[in-house]
C-alpha positions as CSV (number, residue, x, y, z in Angstrom):
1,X,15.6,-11.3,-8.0
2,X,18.6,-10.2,-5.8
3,X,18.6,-8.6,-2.9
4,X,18.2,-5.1,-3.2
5,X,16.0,-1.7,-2.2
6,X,13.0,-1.5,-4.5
7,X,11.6,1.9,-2.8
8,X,10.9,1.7,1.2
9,X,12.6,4.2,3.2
10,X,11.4,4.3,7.1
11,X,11.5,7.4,8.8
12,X,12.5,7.8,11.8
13,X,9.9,10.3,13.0
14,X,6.6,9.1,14.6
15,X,3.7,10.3,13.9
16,X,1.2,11.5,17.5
17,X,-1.5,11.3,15.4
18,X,-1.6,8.2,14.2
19,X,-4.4,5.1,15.5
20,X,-2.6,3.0,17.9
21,X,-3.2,-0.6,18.0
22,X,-5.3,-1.5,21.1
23,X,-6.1,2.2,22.0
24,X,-9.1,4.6,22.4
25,X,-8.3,5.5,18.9
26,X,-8.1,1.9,17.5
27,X,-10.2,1.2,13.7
28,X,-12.7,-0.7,13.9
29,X,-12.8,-4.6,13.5
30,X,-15.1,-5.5,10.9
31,X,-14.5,-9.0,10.1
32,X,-13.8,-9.4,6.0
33,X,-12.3,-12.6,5.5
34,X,-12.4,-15.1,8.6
35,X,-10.0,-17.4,6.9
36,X,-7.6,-15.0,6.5
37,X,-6.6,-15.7,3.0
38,X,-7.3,-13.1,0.4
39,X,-5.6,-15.3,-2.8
40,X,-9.2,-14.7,-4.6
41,X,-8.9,-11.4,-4.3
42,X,-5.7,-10.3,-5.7
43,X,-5.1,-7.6,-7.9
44,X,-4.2,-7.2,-11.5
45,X,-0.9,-6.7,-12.0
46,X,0.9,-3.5,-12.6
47,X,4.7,-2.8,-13.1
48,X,6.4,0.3,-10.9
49,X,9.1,0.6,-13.4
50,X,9.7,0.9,-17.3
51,X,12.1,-0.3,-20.1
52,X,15.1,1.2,-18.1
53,X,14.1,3.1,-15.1
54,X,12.7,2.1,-11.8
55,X,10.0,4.1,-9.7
56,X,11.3,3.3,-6.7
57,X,7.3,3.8,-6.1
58,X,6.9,0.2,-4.1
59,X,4.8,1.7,-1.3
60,X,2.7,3.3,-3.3
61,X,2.5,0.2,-5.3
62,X,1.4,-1.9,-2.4
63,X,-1.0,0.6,-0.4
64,X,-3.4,0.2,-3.4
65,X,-3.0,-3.2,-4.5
66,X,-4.5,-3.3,-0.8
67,X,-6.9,-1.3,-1.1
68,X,-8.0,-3.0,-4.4
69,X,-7.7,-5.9,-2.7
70,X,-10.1,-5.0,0.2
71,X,-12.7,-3.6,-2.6
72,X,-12.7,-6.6,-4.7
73,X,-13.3,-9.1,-1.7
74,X,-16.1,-6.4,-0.6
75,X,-18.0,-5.1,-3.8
76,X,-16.8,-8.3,-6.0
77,X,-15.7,-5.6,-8.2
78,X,-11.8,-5.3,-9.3
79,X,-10.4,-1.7,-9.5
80,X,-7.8,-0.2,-11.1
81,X,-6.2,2.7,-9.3
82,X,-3.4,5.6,-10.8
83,X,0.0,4.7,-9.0
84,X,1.2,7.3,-11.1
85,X,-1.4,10.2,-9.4
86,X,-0.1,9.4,-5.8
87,X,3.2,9.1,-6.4
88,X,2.9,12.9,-7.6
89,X,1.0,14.1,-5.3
90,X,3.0,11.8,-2.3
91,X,6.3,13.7,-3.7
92,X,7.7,10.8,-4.1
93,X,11.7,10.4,-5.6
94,X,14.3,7.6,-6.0
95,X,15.4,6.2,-3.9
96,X,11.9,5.7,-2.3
97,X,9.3,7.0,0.4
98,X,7.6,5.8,4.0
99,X,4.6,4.0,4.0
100,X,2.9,5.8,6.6
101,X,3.7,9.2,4.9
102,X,2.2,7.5,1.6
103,X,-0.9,6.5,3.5
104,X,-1.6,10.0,4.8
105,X,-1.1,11.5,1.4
106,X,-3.6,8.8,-0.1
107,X,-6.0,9.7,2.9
108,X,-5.7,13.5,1.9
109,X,-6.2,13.4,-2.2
110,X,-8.1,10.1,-2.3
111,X,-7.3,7.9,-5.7
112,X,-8.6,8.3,-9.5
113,X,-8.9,5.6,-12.1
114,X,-6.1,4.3,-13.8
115,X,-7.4,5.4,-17.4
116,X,-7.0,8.9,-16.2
117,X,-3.6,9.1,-15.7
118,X,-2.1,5.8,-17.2
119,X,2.0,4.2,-16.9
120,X,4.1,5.5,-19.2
121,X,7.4,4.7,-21.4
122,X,9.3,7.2,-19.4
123,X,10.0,8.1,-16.1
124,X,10.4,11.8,-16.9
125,X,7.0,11.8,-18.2
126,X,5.7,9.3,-15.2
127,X,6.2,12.1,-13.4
128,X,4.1,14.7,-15.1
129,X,2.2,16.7,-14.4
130,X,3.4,18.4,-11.5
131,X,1.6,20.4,-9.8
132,X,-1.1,18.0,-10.4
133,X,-3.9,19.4,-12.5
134,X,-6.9,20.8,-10.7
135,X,-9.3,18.1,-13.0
136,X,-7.1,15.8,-11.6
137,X,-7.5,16.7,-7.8
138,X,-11.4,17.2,-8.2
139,X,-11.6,13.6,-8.9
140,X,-9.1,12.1,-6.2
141,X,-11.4,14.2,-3.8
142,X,-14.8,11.9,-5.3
143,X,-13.5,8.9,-4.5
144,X,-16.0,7.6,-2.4
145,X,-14.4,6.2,-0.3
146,X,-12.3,7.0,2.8
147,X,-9.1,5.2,3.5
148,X,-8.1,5.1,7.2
149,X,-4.7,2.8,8.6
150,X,-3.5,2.1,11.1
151,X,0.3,0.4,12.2
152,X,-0.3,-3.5,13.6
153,X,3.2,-2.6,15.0
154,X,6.3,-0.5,14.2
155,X,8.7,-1.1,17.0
156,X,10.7,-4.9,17.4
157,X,7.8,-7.3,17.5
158,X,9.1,-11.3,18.7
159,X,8.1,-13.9,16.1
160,X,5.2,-15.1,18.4
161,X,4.0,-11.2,18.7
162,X,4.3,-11.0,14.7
163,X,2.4,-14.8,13.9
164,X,-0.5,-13.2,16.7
165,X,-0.9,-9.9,15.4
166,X,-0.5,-11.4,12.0
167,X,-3.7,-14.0,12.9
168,X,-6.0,-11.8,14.5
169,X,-5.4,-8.7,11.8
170,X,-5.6,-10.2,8.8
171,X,-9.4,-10.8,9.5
172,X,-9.8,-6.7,9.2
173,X,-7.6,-6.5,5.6
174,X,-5.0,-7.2,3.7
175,X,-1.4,-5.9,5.8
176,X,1.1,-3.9,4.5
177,X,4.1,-5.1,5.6
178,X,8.0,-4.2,5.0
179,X,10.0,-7.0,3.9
180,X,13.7,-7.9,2.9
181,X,14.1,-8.2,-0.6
182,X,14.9,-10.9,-1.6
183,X,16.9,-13.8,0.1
184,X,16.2,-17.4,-0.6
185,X,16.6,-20.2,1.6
186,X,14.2,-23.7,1.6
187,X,12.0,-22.4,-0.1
188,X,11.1,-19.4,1.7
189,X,12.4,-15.6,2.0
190,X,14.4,-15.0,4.9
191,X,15.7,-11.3,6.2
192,X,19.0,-12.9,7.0
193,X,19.9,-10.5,9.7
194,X,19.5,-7.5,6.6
195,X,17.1,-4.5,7.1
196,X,14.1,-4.4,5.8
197,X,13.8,-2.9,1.7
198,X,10.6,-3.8,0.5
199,X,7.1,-2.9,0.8
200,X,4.3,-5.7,-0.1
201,X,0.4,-6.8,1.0
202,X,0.4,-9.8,3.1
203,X,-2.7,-12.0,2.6
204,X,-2.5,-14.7,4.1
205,X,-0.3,-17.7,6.2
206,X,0.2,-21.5,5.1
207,X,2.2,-23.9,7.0
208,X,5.6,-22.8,5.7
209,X,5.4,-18.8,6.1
210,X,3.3,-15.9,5.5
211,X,2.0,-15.2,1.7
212,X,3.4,-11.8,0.0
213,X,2.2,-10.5,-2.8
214,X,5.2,-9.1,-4.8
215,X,3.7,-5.9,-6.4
216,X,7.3,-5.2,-8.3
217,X,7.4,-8.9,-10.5
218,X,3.2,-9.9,-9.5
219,X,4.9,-12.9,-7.8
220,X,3.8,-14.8,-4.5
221,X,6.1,-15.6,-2.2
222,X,6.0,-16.9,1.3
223,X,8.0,-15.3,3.9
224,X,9.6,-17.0,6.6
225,X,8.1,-16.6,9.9
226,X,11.4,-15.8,11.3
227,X,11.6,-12.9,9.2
228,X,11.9,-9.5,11.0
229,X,9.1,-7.8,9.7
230,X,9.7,-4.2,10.5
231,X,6.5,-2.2,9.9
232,X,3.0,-4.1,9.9
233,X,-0.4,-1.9,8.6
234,X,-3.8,-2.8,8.5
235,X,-6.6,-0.4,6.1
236,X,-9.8,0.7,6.3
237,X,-11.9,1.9,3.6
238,X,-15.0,3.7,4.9
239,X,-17.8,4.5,2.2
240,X,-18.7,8.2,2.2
241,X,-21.3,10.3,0.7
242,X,-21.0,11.9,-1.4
243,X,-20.2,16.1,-1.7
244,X,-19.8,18.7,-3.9
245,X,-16.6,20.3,-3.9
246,X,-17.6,23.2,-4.8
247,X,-14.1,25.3,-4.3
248,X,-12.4,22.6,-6.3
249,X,-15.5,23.2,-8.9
250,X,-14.8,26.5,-9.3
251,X,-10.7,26.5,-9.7
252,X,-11.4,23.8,-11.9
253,X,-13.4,26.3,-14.4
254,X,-11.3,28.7,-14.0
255,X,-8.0,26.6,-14.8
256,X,-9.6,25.5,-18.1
């Protein structure tokens, strides 16, 4: 793989609303995995691209491989979640989209099963149907399941700032971090001074760097702990009981 942008694209903007690290507004710190390595828990592996075409659909990509990642160390059970439902309804486009936009949208129309809106041969139909169908909607809004997240850091973090943030976070959940994609060198990837192009789940550290999970080949990598590391998230899924929407009911019916 050569270095190269496989869908991330930061904005600029920041967000007031968002749950700052250390604040009043902070998640809470349930402890999931004290060791800090989820490698039992990864997910199965699914491709953003097709014979041809690229998604450019990396964040979405990696915001529910940690997700499924969280719910198969919790429930022992492993998920399968449409990329293809929230990267419709999280407008995304070539040449990508910003993972903390991407996390709202997954907060706002939850996720469906895989099975109901599968990958396809082509990207023009990948990105059908648009609008999403009302069926469709209803059950993104019964996922049972609320996701909350929350940035680790988004401004220039040191390499000791990163490795403590890193230690104490990964406790919570899998990260989502932005990486640079992808240069080699002793065996592990470096950002060689390059901005950052790639969205991945961090699970876990070893001696040499921090483990990636590569959601666009389903390859492992470890990261150099001198690599700039741009955006950090942590998740939180928060089980929710469950209501009848009865609005969404009733458009439903009246759409078919």
């Amino acid at each position: 793989m050569s270095y190269k942008n496989y869908g991330l694209q930061i904005s600029k903007t920041p967000d007031p609303n968002a749950y700052i690290l250390g604040g009043l507004t902070e998640l809470p710190k349930i402890i999931i995995q004290p060791d800090r390595d989820y490698s039992l828990s990864l997910p199965k592996y699914e491709p953003q691209f097709g014979g041809g075409w690229d998604s450019s659909g990396c964040v979405i990509w990696g915001h529910q491989n940690a997700i499924e990642i969280i719910l198969k160390k919790t429930t022992g059970i492993e998920y399968n979640f449409s990329e293809r439902f929230n990267y419709i309804t999280g407008n995304v486009t070539p040449p990508g989209s910003d993972p903390h936009e991407q996390a709202e949208y997954i907060r706002k129309y939850g996720l469906i099963a895989d099975v109901s809106l599968p990958m396809t041969k082509t990207y023009e139909e990948f990105i059908t149907p648009k609008p999403m169908t009302n069926e469709l909607l209803v059950e993104g809004k019964r996922w049972t399941y609320t996701m909350k997240h929350q940035f680790v850091w988004d401004t220039p973090q040191t390499k000791g700032q990163r490795l403590e943030k890193i230690k104490e976070y990964l406790q919570y959940s899998p990260l989502g971090a932005s990486v640079t994609a992808w240069i080699l060198e002793n065996g592990v990837y470096v950002d060689n001074g390059q901005p950052n192009t790639h969205w991945c789940v961090l699970y876990g550290i070893d001696d040499k760097g921090y483990k990636i999970f590569d959601s666009y080949d389903q390859s492992k990598k470890i990261l150099s702990f001198d690599h700039n590391i741009q955006i950090c998230k942590r998740y939180f899924l928060e089980k929710r009981a469950i209501k009848r929407f009865w609005l969404w009911e009733i458009l439903n019916r009246l759409f078919k």
